[in-house]
N, C-alpha and C positions, 0 to 999 in steps of 0.2 A: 561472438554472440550478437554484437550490434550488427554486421552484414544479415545474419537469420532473421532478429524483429526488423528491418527496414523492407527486407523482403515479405515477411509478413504484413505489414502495415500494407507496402505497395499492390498489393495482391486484389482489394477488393476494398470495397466503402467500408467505413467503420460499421453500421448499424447490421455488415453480416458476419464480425465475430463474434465468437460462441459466446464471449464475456459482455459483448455491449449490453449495456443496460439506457433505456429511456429519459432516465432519474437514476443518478444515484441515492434512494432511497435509503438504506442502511444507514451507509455511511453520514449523510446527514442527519441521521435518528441521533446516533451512536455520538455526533460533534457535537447536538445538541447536549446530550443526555452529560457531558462534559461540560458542556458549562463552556467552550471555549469563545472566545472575544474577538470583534471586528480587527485590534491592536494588535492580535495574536500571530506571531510568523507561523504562518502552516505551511509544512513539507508534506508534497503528493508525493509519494515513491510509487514508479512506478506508472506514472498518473498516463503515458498514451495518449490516445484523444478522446479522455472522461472527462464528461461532463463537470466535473465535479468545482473544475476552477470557474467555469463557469459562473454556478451556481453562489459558490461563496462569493466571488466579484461582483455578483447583483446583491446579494445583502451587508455589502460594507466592507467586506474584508480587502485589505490593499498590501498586506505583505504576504504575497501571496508565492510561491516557489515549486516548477514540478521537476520531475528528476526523470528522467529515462536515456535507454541505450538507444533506440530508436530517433534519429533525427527528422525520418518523415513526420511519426507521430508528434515531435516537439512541433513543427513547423504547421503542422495541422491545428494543434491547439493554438499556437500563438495566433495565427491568423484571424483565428476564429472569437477570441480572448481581450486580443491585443497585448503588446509589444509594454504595453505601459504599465498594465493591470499584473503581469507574469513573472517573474525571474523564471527562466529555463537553462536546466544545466542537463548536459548528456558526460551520461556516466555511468559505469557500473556499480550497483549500491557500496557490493562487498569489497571494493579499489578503491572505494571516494574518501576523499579528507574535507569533512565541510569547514570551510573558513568562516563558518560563526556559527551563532546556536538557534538553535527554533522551538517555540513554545509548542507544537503540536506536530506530532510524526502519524502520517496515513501512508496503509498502505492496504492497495484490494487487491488483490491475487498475482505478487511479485514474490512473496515466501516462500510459496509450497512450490516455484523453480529450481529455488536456493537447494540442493543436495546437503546430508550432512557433513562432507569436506570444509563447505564454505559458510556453513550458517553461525558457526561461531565471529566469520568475518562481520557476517550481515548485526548482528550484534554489536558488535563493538563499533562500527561504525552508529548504526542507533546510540547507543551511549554517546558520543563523541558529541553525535548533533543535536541532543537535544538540552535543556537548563534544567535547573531544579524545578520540578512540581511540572513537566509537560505534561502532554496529555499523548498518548497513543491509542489507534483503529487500527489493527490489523484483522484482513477480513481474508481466509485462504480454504481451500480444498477439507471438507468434513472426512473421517474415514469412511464413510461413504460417496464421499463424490467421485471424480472421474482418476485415472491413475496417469492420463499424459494429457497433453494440453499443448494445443497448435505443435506437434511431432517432438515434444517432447515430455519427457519422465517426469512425473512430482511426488511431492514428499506432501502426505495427509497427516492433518494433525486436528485433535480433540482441544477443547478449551486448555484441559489439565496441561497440554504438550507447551501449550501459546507461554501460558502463566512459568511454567519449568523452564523458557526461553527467557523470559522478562527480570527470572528470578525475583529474589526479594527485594529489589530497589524500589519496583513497582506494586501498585493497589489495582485490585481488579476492581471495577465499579460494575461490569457486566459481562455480560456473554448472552450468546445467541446464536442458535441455528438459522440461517435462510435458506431456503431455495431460489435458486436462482432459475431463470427458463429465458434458454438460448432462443435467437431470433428464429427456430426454425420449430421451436416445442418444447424442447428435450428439458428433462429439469436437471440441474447440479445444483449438490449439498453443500455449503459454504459454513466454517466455523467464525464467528465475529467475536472477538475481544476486547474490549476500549479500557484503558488502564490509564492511572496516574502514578505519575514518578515520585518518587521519596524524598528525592535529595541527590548526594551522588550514587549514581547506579556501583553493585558488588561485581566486581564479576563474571562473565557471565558464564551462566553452567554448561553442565552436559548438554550436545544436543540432542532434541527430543527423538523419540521412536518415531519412524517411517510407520504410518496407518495402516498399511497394507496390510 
C-alpha cells in the first residue's frame, strides 16, 4: 500500500488531488471548537502534504507529529514545515505501535480506506495512542459522498457509524456535514465528528455498516 500512495503523491502537484483543500478549514473549526492547547501533542493520521501542520506551527503548537504510508508526501511536508517543528513517522495506521501517548488524534479522510477487516485494528491502535480526556477529528466519506477514492474502494459512514466506532469511551461534542469541492468543481460529502475521551477507552465495538 505504501508503493500505491508514493506513486500517487508522485503523480501530479498536491493542489490537483481530489482531496486538497486551501485551508483546512474544518478541521481547524472542529480543534478549536475542542478547546485543544498550543502544549497539546497532535497526531495527524494520515496527514500527506496537508496543510494542516502547517497551520498549527504558525499558532504555537510545537509538539506536533504526522503519520503516513507515503514517504513522498512525508518529505513534502517536512520540507515545507521544517524538520524541527514535525515528528514524521511512516506507517500503516492499523500495524503501528505508538511509543507514547498524544493529547489530540486527527484524522481527514484516512478511515473510510480502512475496510471492515481492518477497522477494528484502526481502533485499537487509536486507543493505544491516545491519554485520558484526548480529543479526536475524524472527518471521512458521508453516505453520500463518493464510493472509491484515488482507484480505490471506501467504507461511507454517518455520524451515528463514527460514534459506534469510538464506542462509549468517547463524548461526541459535535458533528457536521461538509462539502468539500475538488480542485476541478466536483463537490464530496464529508461526515465530521470531534469527540472527547473518557478515560480509558472499552473496547472497541462492532464495525460500523459500509454506507453504500
Amino acid at each position: 500500500m505504501s508503493a500505491h500512495w508514493n506513486h500517487v503523491y508522485e503523480s501530479r502537484e498536491c493542489d490537483k488531488f481530489s482531496w486538497f483543500e486551501p485551508e483546512p478549514t474544518t478541521s481547524l473549526e472542529l480543534l478549536e471548537e475542542l478547546a485543544i492547547a498550543p502544549d497539546d501533542a497532535v497526531l495527524d493520521i494520515g496527514a500527506g502534504e496537508s496543510l494542516l501542520a502547517d497551520r498549527l506551527a504558525a499558532r504555537g503548537y510545537h509538539d506536533l507529529t504526522i503519520l503516513d504510508l507515503s514517504t513522498t508526501a512525508i518529505a513534502v511536508t517536512l520540507a515545507r514545515v521544517g524538520r524541527h517543528d514535525v515528528t514524521a513517522i511512516e506507517a500503516d495506521v492499523t500495524t503501528w505501535r505508538p511509543a507514547r501517548r498524544y493529547d489530540v488524534w486527527h484524522d481527514r479522510a484516512v478511515l473510510h480506506f480502512i475496510g471492515p477487516p481492518r477497522v477494528r485494528d484502526y481502533v485499537e491502535t487509536m486507543h493505544s495512542a491516545l491519554s485520558p480526556g484526548a480529543k479526536v477529528v475524524i472527518g471521512v466519506f458521508a453516505p453520500d459522498g463518493p464510493t472509491t477514492c484515488s482507484g480505490l474502494e471506501v467504507t461511507r459512514y454517518d455520524a451515528d457509524d463514527i460514534a459506534q466506532l469510538l464506542d462509549t469511551g468517547f463524548d461526541i461534542v459535535a458533528a457536521r456535514r461538509a462539502r468539500h469541492v475538488t480542485p476541478w468543481g466536483a463537490e464530496q460529502s464529508f461526515q465530521w465528528v470531534a469527540a472527547v475521551r473518557k478515560g480509558r477507552a472499552l473496547s472497541p465495538s462492532t464495525p460500523p455498516r459500509n454506507g453504500d
